[in-house]
C-alpha positions in Angstrom: 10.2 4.6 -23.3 12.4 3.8 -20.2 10.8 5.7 -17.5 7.2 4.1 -18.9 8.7 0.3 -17.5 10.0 1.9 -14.5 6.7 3.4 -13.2 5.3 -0.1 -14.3 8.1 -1.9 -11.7 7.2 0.9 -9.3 3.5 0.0 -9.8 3.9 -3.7 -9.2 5.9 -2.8 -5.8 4.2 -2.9 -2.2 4.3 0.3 0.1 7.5 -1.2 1.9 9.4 -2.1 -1.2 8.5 1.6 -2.5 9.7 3.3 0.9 12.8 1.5 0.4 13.2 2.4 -3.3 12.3 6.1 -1.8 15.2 6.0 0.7 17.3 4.9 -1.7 16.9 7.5 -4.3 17.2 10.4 -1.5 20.4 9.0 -0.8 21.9 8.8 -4.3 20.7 12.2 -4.8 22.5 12.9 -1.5 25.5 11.4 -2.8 25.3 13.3 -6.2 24.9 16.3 -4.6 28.0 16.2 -2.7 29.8 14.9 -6.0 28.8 18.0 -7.9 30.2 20.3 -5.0 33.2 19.1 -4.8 33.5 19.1 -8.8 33.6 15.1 -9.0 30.5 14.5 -11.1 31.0 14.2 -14.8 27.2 13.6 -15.9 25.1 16.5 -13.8 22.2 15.5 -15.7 21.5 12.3 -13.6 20.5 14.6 -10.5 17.6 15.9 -12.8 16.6 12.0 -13.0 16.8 11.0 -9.8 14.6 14.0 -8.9 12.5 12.7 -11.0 12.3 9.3 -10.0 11.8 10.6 -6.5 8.6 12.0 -8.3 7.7 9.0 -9.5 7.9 7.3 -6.8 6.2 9.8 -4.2 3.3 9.6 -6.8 3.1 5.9 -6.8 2.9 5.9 -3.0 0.1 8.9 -2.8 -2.0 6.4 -5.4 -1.4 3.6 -3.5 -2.9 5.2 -0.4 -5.7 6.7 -2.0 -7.1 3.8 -3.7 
């Protein structure tokens, strides 16, 4: 299962590296956002992942804080 090694990665990441990886997913989505508008995205099912990995990764960081 793919998104199984990537919450393991995220896991293994310090709070920085995570806020990074955060940032960078917000912008891609940005990015693929403005793609679909303007009717230049072919695969509209990768803003549904990097939702998702925003998820991920804003659950990670919560964890990380609590524990």
């Amino acid at each position: 299962m793919k998104s199984g090694k990537y919450v393991e990665d995220l896991r293994n990441k310090s709070e920085a590296e995570l806020r990074e990886e955060l940032v960078a997913a917000k912008k891609e989505l940005f990015n693929l956002r403005f793609q679909n508008a303007t009717s230049q995205l072919d695969n509209t099912s990768r803003i549904r992942d990097v939702r998702r990995n925003i998820a991920r990764i804003q659950t990670i960081m919560v964890e990380k804080a609590n524990a």
